[in-house]
C-alpha positions as MATLAB code, in Angstrom:
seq = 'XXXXXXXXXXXXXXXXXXXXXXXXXXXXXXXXXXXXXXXXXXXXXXXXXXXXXXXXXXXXXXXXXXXXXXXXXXXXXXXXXXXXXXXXXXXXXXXXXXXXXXXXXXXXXXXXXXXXXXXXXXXXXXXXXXXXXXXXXXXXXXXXXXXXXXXXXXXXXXXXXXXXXXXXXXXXXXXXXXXXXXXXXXXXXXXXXXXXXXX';
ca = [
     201.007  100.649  144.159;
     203.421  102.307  146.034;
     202.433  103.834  149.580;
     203.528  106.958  151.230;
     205.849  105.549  153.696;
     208.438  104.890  150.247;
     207.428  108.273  149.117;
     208.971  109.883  152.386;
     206.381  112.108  153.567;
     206.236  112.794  157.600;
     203.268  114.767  158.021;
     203.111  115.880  161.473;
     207.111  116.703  161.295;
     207.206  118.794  158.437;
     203.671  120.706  158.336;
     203.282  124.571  159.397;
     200.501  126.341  158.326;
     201.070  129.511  160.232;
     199.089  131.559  162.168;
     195.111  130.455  160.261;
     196.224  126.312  160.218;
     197.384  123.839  163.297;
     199.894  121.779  162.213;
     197.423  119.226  160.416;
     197.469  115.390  161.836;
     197.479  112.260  160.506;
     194.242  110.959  159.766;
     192.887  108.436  162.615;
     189.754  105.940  162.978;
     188.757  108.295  165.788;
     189.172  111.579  163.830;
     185.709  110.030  161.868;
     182.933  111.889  164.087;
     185.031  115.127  164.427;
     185.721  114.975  160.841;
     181.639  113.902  159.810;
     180.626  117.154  161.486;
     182.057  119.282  158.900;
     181.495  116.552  155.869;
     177.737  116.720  156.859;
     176.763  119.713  155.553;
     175.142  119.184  152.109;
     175.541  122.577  150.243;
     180.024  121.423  151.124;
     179.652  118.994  148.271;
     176.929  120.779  145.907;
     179.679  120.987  142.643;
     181.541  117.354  143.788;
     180.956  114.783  141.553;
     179.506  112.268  144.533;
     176.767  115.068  146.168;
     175.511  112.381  148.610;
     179.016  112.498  150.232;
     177.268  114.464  153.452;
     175.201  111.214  154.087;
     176.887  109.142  157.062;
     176.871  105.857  155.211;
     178.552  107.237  151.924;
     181.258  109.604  153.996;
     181.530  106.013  156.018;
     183.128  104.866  152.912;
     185.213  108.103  151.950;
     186.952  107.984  155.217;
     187.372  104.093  155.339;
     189.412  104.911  151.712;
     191.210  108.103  153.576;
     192.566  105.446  156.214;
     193.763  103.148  154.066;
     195.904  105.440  151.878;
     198.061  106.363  154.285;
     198.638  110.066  152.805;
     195.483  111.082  154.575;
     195.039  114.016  157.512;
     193.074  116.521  159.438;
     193.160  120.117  158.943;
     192.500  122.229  162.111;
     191.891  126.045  162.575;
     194.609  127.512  164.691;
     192.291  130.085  166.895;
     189.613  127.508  168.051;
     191.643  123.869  167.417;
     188.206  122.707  165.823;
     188.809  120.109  163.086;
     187.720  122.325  159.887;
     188.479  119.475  157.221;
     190.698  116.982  155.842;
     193.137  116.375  152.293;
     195.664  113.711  151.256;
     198.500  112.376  148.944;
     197.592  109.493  147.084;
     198.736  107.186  144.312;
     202.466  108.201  144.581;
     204.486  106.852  141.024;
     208.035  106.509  141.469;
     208.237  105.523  137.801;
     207.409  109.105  136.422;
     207.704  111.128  139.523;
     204.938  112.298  140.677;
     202.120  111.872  143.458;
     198.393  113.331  143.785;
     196.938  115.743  146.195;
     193.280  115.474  146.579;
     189.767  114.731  148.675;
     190.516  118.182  149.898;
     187.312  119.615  151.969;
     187.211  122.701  154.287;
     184.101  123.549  155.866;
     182.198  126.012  154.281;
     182.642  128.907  156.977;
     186.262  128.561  155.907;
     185.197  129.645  152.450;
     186.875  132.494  150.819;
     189.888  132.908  153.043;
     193.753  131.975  152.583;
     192.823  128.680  154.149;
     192.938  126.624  151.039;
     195.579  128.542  149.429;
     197.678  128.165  151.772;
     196.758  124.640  152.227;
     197.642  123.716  148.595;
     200.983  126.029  148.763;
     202.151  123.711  151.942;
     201.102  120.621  150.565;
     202.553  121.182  146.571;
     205.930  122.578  147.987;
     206.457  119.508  150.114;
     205.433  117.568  147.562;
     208.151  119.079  144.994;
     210.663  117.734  147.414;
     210.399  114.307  146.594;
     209.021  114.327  143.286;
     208.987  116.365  139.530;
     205.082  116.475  139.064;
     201.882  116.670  141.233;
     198.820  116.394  139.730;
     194.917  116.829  140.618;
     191.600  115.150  140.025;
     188.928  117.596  139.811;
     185.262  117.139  138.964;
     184.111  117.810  135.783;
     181.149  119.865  136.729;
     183.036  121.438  139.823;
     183.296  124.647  138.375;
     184.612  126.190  141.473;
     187.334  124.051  142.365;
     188.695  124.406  138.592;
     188.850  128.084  138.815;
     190.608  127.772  142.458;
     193.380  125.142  141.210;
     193.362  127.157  137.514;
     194.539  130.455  139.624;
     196.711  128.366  141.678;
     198.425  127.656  138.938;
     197.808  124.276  137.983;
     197.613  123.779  134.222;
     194.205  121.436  132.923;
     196.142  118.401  131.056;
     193.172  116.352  130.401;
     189.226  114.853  130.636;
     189.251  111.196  132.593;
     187.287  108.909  134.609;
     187.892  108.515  138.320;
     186.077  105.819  140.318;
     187.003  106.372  144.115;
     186.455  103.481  146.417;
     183.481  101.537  145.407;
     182.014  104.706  144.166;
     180.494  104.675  140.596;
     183.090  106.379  137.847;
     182.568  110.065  137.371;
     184.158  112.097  134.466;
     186.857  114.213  135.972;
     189.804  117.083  134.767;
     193.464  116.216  135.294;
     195.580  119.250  136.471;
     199.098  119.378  136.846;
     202.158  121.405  138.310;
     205.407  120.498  137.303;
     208.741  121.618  139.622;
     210.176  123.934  136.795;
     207.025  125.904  136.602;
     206.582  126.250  140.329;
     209.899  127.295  140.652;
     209.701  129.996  137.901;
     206.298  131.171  139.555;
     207.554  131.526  142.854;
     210.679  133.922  141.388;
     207.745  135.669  139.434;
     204.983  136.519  142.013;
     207.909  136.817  144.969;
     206.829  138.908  147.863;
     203.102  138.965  146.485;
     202.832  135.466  146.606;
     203.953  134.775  150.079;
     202.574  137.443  151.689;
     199.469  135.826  150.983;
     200.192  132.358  150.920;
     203.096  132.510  153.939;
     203.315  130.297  156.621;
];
């Protein structure tokens, strides 16, 4: 498997999330209580696939798996500098272009805002820099996430199952967004789009 280092990215280099978002971090080993504050909060993972993920012992393992693939970081709120969540690259494929985004979480009193929009705007837009395709792995029961990533623009490609770090396999929906229909959606939506999705 290829790691992020060949893919290119430099997180804390390229990374502006305007005037909501810090300039998100790489993800260090002392980033865990910080980051266990926000992951602790049961009703966060109520549609995720792994709902025990707010118990210390299980996140121990989520964020073990966030250090090791290198594509991991923390998201910070730009008014207060508290740490407000955490998303990554992952499984990067040279072969047919393309690269995940996923294990996105943003506490819950971060719901409803451009937070996450603007989050997955950044990250896919980077992303299309170095590669033709980025695709997403999201629950199969995680209702709200689909609808997010659906009106994002992602498009649903097909059902499989995902088995994240020692966790048991859970039936997930593959999303994708290829360069050509980013492109053309940018030129579409135009001054809508970024006014609400800017940096």
């Amino acid at each position: 498997m290829y790691n992020l280092r060949q893919f290119g990215f430099s997180l804390q280099k390229y990374f502006r999330l305007g005037k909501n978002l810090k300039n998100p971090a790489k993800l260090q080993s002392d980033d865990f209580e910080l980051l266990y504050t926000v992951a602790s909060d049961p009703l966060l993972w109520e549609q995720h696939p792994n709902k025990e993920r707010y118990q210390r012992a299980v996140f121990e393992n989520f964020f073990k798996g966030a250090l090791e693939s290198k594509g991991a970081f923390v998201i910070y709120d730009a008014d207060t500098g508290a740490v407000i969540g955490s998303s990554r690259y992952y499984d990067y494929d040279p072969a047919t272009s393309s690269v995940l985004i996923g294990y996105t979480f943003i506490s819950r009193d971060h719901w409803g805002s451009t937070y996450n929009q603007a989050l997955k705007k950044l990250m896919v837009e980077y992303a299309l820099e170095f590669v033709d395709q980025v695709y997403f792995h999201i629950g199969a029961f995680n209702i709200r996430s689909q609808r997010a990533i659906e009106k994002f623009g992602a498009v649903k490609q097909r059902e499989i199952p995902v088995e994240y770090y020692g966790e048991q396999s859970q039936p997930n929906f593959e999303y994708k967004i290829d360069k050509k229909t980013w492109t053309s959606k940018k030129l579409a939506l135009g001054f809508i789009f970024y006014y609400f999705c800017r940096w």
